[in-house]
LUMSELUM-742672 format. One record per residue (C-alpha): x, y, z; residue number from 1. Coordinates in steps of 0.5 Angstrom, whole numbers, plus 500, padded with zeros to 3 digits. Example, Ala and Ser with C-alpha at 12.3 -4.5 7.8 and 13.67 -1.06 7.14 Angstrom:
BEGIN
<node px="525" py="491" pz="516" num="1"/>
<node px="527" py="498" pz="514" num="2"/>
//
This chain:
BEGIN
<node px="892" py="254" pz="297" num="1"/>
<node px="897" py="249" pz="302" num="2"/>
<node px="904" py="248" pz="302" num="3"/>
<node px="906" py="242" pz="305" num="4"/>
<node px="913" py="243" pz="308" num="5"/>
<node px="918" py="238" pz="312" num="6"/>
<node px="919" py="243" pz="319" num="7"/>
<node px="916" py="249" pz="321" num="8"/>
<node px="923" py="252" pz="320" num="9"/>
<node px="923" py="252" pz="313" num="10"/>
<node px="917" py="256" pz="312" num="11"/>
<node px="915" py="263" pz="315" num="12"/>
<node px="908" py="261" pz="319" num="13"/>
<node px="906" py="269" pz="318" num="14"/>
<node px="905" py="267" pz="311" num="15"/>
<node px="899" py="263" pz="312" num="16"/>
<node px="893" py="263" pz="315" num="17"/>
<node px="893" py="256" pz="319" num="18"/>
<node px="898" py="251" pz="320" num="19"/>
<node px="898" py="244" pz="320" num="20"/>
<node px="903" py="240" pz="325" num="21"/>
<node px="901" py="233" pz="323" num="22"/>
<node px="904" py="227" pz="328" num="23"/>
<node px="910" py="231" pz="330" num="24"/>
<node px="914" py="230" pz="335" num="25"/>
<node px="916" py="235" pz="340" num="26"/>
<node px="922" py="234" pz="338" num="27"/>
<node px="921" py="237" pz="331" num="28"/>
<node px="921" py="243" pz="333" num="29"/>
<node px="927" py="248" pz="335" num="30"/>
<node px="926" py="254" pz="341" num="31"/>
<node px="926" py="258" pz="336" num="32"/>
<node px="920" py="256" pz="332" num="33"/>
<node px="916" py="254" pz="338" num="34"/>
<node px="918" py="262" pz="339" num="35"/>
<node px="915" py="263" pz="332" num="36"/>
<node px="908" py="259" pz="333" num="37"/>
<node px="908" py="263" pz="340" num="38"/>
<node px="908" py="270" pz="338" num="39"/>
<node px="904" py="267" pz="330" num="40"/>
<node px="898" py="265" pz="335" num="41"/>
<node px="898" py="271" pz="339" num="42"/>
<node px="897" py="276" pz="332" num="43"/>
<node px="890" py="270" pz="331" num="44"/>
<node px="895" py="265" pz="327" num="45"/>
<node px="891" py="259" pz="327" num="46"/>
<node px="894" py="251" pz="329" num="47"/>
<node px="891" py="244" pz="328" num="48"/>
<node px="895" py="240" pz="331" num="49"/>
<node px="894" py="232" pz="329" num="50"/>
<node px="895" py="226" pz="333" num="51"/>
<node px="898" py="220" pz="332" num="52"/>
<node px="904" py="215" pz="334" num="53"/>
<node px="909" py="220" pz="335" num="54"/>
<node px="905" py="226" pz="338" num="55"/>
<node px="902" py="227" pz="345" num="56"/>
<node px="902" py="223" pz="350" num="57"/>
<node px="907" py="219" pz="344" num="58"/>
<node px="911" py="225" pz="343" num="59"/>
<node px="914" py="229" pz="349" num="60"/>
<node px="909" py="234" pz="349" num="61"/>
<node px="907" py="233" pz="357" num="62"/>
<node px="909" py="239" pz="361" num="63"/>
<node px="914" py="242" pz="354" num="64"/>
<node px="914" py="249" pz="351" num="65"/>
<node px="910" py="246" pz="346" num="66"/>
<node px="904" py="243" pz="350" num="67"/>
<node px="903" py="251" pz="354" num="68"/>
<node px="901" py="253" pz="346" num="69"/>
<node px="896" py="247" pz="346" num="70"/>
<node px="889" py="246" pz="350" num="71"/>
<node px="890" py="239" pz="353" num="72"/>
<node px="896" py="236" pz="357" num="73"/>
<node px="898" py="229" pz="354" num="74"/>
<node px="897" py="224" pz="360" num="75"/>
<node px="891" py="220" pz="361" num="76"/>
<node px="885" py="224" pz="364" num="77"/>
<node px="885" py="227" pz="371" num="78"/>
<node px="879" py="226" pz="375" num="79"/>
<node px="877" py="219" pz="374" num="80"/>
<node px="875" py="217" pz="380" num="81"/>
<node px="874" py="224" pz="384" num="82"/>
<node px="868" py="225" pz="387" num="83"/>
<node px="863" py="229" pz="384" num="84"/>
<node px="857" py="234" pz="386" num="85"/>
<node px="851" py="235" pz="382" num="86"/>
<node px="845" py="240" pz="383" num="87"/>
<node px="839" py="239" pz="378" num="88"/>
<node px="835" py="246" pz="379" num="89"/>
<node px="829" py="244" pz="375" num="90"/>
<node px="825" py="251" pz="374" num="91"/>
<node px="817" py="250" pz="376" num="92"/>
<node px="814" py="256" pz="375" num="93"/>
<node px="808" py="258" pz="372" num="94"/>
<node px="811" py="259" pz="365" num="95"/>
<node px="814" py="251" pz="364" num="96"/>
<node px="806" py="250" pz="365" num="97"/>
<node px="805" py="252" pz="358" num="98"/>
<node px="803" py="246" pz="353" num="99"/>
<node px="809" py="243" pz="349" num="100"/>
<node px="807" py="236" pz="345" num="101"/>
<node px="801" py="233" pz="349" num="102"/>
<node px="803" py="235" pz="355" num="103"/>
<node px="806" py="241" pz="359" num="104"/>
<node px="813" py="243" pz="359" num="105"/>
<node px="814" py="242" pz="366" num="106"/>
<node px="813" py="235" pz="364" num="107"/>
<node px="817" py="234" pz="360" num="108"/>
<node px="823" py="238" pz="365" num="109"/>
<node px="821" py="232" pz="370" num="110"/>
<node px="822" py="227" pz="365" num="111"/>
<node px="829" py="230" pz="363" num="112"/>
<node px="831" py="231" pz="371" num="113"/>
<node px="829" py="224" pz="372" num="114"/>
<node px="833" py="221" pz="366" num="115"/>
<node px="839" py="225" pz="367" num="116"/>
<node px="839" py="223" pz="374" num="117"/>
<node px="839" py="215" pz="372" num="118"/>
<node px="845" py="216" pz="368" num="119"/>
<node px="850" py="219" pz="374" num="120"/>
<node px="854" py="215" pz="377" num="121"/>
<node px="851" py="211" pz="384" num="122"/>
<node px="858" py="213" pz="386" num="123"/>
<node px="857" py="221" pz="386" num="124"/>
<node px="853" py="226" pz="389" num="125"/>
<node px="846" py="229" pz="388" num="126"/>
<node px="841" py="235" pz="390" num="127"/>
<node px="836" py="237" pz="387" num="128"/>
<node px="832" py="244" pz="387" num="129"/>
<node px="826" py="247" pz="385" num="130"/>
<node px="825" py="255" pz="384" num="131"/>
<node px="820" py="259" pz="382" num="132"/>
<node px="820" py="266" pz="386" num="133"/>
<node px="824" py="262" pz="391" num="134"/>
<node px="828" py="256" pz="392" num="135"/>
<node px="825" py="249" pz="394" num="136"/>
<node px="830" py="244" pz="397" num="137"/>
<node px="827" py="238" pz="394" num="138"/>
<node px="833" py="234" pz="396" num="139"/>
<node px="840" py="236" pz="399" num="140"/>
<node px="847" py="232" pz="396" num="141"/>
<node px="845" py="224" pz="396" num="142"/>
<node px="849" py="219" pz="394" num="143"/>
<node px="848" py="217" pz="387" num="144"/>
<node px="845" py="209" pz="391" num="145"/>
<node px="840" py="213" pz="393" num="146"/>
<node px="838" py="217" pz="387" num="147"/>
<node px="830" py="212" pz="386" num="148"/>
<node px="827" py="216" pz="392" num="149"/>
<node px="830" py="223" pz="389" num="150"/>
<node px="824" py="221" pz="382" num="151"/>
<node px="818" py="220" pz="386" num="152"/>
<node px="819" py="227" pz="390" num="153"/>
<node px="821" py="230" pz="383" num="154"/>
<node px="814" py="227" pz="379" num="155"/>
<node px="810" py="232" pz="385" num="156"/>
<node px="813" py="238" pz="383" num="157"/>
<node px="807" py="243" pz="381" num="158"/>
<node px="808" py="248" pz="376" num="159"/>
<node px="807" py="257" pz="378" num="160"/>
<node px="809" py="263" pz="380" num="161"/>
<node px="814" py="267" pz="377" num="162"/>
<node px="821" py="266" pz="374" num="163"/>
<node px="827" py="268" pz="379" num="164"/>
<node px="833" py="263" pz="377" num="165"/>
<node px="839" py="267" pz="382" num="166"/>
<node px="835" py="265" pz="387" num="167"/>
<node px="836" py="258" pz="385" num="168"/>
<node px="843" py="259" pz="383" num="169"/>
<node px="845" py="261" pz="390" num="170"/>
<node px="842" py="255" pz="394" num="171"/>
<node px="845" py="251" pz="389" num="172"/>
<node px="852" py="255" pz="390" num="173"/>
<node px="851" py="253" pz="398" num="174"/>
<node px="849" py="246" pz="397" num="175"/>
<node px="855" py="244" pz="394" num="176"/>
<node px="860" py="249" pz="398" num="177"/>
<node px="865" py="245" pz="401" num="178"/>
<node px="864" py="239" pz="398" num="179"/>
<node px="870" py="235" pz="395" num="180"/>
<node px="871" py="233" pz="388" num="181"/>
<node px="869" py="236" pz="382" num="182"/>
<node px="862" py="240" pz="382" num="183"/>
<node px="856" py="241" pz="378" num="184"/>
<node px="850" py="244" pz="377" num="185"/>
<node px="844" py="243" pz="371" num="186"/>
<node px="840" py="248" pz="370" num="187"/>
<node px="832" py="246" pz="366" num="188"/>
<node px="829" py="251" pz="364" num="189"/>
<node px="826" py="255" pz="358" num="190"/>
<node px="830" py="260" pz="360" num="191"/>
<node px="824" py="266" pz="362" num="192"/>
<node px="826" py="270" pz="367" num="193"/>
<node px="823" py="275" pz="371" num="194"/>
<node px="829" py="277" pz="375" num="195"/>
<node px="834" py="280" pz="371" num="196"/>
<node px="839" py="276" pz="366" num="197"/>
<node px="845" py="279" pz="368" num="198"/>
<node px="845" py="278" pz="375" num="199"/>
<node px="844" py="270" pz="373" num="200"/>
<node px="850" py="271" pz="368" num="201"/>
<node px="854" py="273" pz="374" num="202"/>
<node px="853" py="268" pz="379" num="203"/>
<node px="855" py="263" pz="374" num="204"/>
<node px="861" py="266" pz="372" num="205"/>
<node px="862" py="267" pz="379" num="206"/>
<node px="860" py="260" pz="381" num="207"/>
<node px="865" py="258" pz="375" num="208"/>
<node px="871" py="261" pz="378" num="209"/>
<node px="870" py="258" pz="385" num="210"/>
<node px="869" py="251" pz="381" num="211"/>
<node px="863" py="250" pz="380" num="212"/>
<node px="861" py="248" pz="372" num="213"/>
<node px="854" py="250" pz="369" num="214"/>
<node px="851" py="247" pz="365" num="215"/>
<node px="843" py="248" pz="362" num="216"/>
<node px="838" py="245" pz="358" num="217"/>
<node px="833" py="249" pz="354" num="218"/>
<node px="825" py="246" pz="354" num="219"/>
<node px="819" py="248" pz="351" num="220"/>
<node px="817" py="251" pz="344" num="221"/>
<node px="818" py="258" pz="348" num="222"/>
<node px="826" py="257" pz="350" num="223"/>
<node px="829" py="263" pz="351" num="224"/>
<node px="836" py="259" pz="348" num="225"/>
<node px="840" py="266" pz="347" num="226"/>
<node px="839" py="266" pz="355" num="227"/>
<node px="841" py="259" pz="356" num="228"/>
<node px="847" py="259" pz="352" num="229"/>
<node px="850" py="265" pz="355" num="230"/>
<node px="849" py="262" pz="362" num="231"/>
<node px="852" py="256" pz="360" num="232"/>
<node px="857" py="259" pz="357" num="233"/>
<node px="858" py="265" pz="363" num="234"/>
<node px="858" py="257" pz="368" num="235"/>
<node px="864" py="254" pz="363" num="236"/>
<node px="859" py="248" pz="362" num="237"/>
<node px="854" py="246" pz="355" num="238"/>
<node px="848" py="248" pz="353" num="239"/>
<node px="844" py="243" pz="350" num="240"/>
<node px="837" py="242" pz="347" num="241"/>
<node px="833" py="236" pz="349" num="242"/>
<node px="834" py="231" pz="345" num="243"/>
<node px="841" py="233" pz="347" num="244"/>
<node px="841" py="232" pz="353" num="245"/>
<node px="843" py="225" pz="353" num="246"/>
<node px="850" py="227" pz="352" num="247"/>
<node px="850" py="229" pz="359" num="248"/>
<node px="852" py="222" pz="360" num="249"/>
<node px="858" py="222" pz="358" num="250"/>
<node px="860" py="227" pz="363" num="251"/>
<node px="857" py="224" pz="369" num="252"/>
<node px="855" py="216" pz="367" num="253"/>
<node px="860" py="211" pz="369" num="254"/>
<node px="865" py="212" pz="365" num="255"/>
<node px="870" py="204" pz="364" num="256"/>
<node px="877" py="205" pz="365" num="257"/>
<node px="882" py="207" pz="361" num="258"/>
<node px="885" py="201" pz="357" num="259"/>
<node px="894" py="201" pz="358" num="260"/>
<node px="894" py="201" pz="350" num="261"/>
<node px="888" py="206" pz="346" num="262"/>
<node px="892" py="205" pz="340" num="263"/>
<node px="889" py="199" pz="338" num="264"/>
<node px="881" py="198" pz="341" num="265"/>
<node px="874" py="200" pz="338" num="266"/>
<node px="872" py="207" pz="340" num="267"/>
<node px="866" py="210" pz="338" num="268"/>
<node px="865" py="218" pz="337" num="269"/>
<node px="860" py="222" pz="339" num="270"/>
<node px="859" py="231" pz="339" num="271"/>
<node px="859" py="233" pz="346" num="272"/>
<node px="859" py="239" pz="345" num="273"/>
<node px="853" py="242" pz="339" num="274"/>
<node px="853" py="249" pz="340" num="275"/>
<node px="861" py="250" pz="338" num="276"/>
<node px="863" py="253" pz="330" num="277"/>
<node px="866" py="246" pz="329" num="278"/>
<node px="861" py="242" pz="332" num="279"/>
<node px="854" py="245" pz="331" num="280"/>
<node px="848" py="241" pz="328" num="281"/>
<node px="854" py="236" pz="326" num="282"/>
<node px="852" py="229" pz="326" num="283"/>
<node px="858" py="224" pz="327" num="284"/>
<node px="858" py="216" pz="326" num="285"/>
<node px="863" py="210" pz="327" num="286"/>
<node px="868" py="209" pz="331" num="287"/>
<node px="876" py="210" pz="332" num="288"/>
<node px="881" py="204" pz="333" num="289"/>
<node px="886" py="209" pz="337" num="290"/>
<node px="886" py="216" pz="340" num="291"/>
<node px="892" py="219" pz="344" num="292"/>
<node px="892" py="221" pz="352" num="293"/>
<node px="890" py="228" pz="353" num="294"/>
<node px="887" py="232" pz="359" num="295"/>
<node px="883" py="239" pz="357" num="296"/>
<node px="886" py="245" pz="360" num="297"/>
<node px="882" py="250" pz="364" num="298"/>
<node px="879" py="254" pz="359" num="299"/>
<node px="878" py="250" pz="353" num="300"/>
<node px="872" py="246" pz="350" num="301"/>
<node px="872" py="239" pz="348" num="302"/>
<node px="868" py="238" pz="342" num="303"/>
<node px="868" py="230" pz="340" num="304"/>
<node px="869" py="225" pz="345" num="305"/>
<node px="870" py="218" pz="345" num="306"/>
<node px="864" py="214" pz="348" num="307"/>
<node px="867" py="213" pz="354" num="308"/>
<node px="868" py="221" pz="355" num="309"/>
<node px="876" py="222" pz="352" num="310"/>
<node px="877" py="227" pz="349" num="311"/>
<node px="877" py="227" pz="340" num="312"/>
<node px="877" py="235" pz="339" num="313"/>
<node px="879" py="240" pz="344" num="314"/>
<node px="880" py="247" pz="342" num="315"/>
<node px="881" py="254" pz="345" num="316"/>
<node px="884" py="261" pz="343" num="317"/>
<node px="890" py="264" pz="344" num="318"/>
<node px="891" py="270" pz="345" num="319"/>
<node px="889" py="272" pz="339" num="320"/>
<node px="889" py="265" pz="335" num="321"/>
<node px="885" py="259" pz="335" num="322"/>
<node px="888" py="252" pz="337" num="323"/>
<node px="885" py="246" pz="336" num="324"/>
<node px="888" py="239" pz="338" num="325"/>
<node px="885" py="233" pz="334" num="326"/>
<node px="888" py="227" pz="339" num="327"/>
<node px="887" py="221" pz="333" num="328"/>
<node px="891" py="221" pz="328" num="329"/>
<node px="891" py="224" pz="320" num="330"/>
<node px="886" py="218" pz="318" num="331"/>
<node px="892" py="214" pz="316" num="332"/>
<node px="891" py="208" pz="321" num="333"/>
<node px="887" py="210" pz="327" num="334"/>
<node px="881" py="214" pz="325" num="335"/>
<node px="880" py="213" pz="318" num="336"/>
<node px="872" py="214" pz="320" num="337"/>
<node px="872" py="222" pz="320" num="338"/>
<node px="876" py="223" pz="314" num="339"/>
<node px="870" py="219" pz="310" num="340"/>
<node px="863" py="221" pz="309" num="341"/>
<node px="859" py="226" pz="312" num="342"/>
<node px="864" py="226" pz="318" num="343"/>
<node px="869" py="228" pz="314" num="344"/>
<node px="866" py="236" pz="315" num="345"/>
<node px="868" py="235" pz="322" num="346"/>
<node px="874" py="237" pz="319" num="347"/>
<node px="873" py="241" pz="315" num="348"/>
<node px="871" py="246" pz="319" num="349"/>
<node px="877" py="245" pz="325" num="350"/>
<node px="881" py="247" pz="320" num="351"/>
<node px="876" py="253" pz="317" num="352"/>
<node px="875" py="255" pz="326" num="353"/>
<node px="883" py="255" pz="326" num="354"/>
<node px="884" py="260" pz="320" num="355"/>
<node px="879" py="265" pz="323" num="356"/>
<node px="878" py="271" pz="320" num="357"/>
<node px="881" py="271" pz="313" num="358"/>
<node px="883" py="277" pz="311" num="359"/>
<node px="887" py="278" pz="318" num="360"/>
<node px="893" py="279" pz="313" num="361"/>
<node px="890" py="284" pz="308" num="362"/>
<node px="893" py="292" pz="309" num="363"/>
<node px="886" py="294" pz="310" num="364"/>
<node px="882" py="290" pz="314" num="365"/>
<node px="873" py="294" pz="314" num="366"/>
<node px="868" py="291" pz="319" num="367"/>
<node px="861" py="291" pz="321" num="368"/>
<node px="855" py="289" pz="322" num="369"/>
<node px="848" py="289" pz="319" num="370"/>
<node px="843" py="295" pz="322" num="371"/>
<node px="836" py="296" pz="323" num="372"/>
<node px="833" py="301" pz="318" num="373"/>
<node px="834" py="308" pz="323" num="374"/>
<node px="840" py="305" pz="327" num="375"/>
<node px="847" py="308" pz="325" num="376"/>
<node px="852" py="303" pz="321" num="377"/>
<node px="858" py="303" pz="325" num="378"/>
<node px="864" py="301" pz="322" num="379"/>
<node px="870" py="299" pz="324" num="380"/>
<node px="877" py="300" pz="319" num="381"/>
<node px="884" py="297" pz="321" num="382"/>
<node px="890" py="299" pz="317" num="383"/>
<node px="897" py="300" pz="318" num="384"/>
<node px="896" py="307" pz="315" num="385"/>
<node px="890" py="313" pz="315" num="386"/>
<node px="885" py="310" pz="311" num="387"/>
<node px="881" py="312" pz="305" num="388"/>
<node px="874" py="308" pz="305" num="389"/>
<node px="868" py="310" pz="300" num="390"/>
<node px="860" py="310" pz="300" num="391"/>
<node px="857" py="310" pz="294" num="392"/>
<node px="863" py="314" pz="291" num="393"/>
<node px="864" py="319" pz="297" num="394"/>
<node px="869" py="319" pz="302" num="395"/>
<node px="867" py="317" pz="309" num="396"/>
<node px="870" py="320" pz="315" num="397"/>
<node px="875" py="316" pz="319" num="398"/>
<node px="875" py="318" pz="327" num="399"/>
<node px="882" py="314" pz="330" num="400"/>
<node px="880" py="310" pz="336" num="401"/>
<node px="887" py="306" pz="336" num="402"/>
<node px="894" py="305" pz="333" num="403"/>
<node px="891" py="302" pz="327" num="404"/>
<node px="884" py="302" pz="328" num="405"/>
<node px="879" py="306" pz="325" num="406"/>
<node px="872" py="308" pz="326" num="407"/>
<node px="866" py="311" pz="323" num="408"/>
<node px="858" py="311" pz="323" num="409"/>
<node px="853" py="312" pz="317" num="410"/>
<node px="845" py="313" pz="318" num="411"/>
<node px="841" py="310" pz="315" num="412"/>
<node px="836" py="312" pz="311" num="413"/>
<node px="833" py="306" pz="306" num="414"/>
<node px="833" py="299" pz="306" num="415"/>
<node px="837" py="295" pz="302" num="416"/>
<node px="845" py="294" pz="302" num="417"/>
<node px="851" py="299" pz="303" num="418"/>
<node px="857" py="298" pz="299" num="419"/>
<node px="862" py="301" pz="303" num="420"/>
<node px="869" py="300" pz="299" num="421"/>
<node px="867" py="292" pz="296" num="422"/>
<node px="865" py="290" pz="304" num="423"/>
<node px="857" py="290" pz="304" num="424"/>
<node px="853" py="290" pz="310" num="425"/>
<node px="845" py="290" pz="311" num="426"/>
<node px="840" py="295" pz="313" num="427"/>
<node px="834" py="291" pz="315" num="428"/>
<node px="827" py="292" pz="317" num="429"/>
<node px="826" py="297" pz="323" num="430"/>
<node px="827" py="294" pz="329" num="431"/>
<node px="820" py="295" pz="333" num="432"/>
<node px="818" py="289" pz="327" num="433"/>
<node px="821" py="284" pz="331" num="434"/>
<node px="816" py="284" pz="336" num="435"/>
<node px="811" py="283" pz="331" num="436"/>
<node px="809" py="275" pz="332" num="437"/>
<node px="802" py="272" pz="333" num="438"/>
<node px="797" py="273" pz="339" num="439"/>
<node px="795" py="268" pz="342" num="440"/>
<node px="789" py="272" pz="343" num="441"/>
<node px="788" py="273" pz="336" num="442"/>
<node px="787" py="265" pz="336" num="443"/>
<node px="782" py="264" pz="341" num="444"/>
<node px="778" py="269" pz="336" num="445"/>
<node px="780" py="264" pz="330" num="446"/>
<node px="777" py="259" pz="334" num="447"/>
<node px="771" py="262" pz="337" num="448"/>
<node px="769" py="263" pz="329" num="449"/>
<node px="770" py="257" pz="326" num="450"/>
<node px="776" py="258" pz="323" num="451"/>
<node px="783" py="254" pz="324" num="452"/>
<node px="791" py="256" pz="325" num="453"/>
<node px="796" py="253" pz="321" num="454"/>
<node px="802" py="251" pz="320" num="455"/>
<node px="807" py="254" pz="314" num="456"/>
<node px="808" py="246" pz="312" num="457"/>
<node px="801" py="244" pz="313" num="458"/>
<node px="798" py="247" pz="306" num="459"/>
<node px="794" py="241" pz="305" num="460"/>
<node px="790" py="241" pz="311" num="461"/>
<node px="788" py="248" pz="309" num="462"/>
<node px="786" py="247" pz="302" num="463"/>
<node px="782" py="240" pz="304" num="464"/>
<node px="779" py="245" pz="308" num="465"/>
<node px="777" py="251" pz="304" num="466"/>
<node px="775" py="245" pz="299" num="467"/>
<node px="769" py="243" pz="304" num="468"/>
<node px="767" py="249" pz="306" num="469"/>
<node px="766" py="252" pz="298" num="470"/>
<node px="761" py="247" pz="298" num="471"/>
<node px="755" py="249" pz="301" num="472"/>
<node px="747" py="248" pz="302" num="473"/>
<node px="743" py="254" pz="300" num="474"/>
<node px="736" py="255" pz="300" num="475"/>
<node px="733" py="261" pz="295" num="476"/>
<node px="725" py="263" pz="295" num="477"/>
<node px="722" py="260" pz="289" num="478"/>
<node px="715" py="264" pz="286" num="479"/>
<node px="709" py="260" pz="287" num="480"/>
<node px="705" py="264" pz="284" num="481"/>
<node px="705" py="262" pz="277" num="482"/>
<node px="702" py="255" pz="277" num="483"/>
<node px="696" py="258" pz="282" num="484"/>
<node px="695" py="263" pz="276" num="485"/>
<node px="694" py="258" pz="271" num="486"/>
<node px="689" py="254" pz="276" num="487"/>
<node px="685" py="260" pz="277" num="488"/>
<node px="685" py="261" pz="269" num="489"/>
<node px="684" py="254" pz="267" num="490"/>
<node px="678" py="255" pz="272" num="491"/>
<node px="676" py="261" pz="269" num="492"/>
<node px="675" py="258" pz="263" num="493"/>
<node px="671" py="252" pz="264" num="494"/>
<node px="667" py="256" pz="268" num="495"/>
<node px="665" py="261" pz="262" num="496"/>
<node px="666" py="255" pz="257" num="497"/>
<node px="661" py="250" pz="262" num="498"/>
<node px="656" py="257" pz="263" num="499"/>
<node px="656" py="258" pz="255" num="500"/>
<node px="654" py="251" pz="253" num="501"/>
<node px="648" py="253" pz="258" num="502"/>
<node px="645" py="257" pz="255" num="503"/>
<node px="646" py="254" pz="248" num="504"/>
<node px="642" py="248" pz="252" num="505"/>
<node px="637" py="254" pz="253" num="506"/>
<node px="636" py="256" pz="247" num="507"/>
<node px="635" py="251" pz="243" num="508"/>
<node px="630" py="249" pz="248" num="509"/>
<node px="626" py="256" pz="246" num="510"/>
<node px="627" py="255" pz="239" num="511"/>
//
């Protein structure tokens, strides 16, 4: 349910799960309810926060109260044109030497590095390293003017040896030590590690706090994608999937200049960042006639752009909240494309991410996980009061581990659902099946027999190929004996008819 109210005041946030602030100016909310939303999105209130004529940049939100709730501040973005760093690290070891479409991963890695390459700026900075076991300096910082000598050193990279991507991350890390300006670096890479991932996770987290974004792009069929997403995630940065690696651009391509006025132009729209609740496997089409001037803050993530790179959607928790700042308007005049259509999801979901967990406002709030067959259930309860919580019927015992949390373990014994007071979690297969898949050995033998692999969508090969091979030539003895024997008794026959007529002959000439 919503209820639409004319202010904050008339209504008591901490009754719903999410508020709206369409097009409001910061003049429309008193200290007391700024107080009240304060304190709402630190218990894990959600807000949206729509733009229009009278907000943001438009409203008096630069450096108020109400901004510090927000993950952007309402003035044109910062950086423009600060010098800017970029180190591509591109992985060569022997893994990126497997096959991927009709050639080798590690080629298509050189046909992305040189891509991203062409699309920053001449103005900027660029490096580029190498690593397997060790790091390679393939180029040290070059100005982006300079970048068509950095291709034809990429395009002789060789592909071997073992994965050691924190070798890499530290010789990346002391290129871009000192540099003035705003600093990057792209990982590409399948995301197979031989050195350990925790010690990769921590040098991007470490090269994040010192000013330093990561951000990774994951090739070839065997991605490690989890490993990828956690390191651009540790680095501040994105993770993107190839063909997704062209929104790279927006970040580090030429960028045109800002125009006085952004409520009045044509702006096309575009997801930069696709690994987000809001935004993930999200196609957005069409343009916008106007957006308000906002920067992201440190910490937040922006999620749809204009082409130009200014931020559409930008989100971020607040204590225990969710935040989101949609800087266009509520479709009314400037942005009536995302209301419309597919895109009208985009929305959707920022008011879904905002509200977080529905049940935060029940008395008895029970969580977990689905387990693996042979691995405890553990349960998490929050209530006010001591709990009484069931499985089939009986009652479970509750350890305190907090003012209002509450916790206990099941073992599992058989497949199938837990039904633990109305809230069902899973208990799947056991966990060694994950390691089952299919060996590449087990190929090679298929192939040296005759035999084929397929696909699950590839059914009508296979069964034109059965078709063939039910149809067979076979060659069966065949007895031959039977027409001798009836030669040799035809034989026999005349012989004795032929000696009978002989002696007939014989004695009719004696009589």
């Amino acid at each position: 349910d919503t209820t639409t109210v004319s202010s904050v005041a008339s209504a008591d946030p901490e009754d719903y799960l999410a508020v709206v602030l369409d097009n409001a100016h910061v003049n429309d909310l008193s200290k007391d309810e700024l107080g009240k939303l304060r304190m709402y999105l630190q218990n894990g209130g959600g807000l949206v926060v729509a733009g229009g004529d009278r907000a943001y940049d438009l409203g008096g939100y630069y450096d108020s109260q109400f901004e510090t709730l927000l993950p952007v501040r309402s003035k044109e973005s910062e950086g423009e044109g600060k010098n800017v760093g970029v180190v591509i690290i591109i992985d060569i070891s022997g893994s990126v030497g497997t096959e991927y479409g009709d050639d080798t991963a590690l080629s298509m890695e050189k046909a992305l590095a040189i891509n991203i390459l062409r699309g920053i700026s001449i103005n900027d900075h660029i490096g580029v390293i190498a690593f397997n076991q060790r790091a390679y300096t393939v180029s040290p910082l070059t100005r982006g003017l300079y970048k068509s000598t950095l291709e034809d050193k990429i395009t002789t990279l060789k592909h071997g040896g073992t994965t050691h991507l924190d070798t890499a991350q530290r010789a990346a890390s002391t290129m871009l030590d000192g540099y003035v300006g705003a600093k990057s670096v792209i990982i590409i890479s399948d995301g197979r590690m031989t050195s350990g991932d925790d010690t990769c996770f921590n040098l991007a987290k470490a090269m994040a706090d010192s000013g330093i974004t990561t951000y990774a792009v994951g090739v070839g069929e065997t991605t490690n994608e989890d490993f990828m997403k956690s390191l651009a995630s540790e680095g501040r940065g994105i993770y993107y999937r190839p063909a997704e690696s062209e929104r790279l651009n927006i970040i580090f391509g030429e960028k045109p200049e800002e125009p006085d006025d952004t409520t009045k132009g044509d702006f096309s729209i575009s997801v930069l960042n696709p690994n987000h609740f809001i935004t993930d496997n999200l196609a957005l089409a069409g343009s916008i006639t106007g957006y308000n001037k906002v920067t992201p803050k440190t910490g937040a993530q922006t999620l749809v752009t204009t082409g130009a790179g200014k931020p559409v959607v930008t989100a971020w928790r607040l204590g225990m909240g969710h935040v989101v700042s949609l800087s266009t308007d509520d479709g009314a005049g400037w942005s009536g494309a995302l209301y419309s259509g597919d895109n009208a999801e985009l929305i959707s979901r920022m008011v879904n991410w905002a509200v977080g967990d529905p049940r935060r406002n029940d008395e008895i709030v029970i969580t977990g996980d689905d387990v693996h067959l042979g691995d405890p259930a553990i349960i998490g309860v929050r209530s006010d009061t001591v709990p009484s919580i069931n499985l089939d019927g009986n009652q479970l015992e509750l350890s305190q581990i907090d003012k209002d949390r509450y916790q206990t373990s099941i073992k599992t014994e058989s497949l199938g659902f837990l039904d633990i007071s109305g809230y069902s979690i899973a208990v799947n297969y056991p966990a060694e099946f994950l390691d089952v898949g299919f060996s590449e050995d087990l190929k090679g033998t298929i192939d040296m027999f005759g035999g084929a692999v397929y696909e699950e969508d590839e059914i009508d090969p296979l069964l034109d190929n059965l078709r063939e091979r039910s149809t067979r030539n076979v060659q069966e003895p065949e007895d031959m004996r039977l027409p001798f024997l009836l030669a040799a008794m035809i034989i026999f026959v005349l012989e004795v008819a032929v000696r009978r007529l002989r002696e007939i002959r014989r004695m009719r000439k004696k009589g």
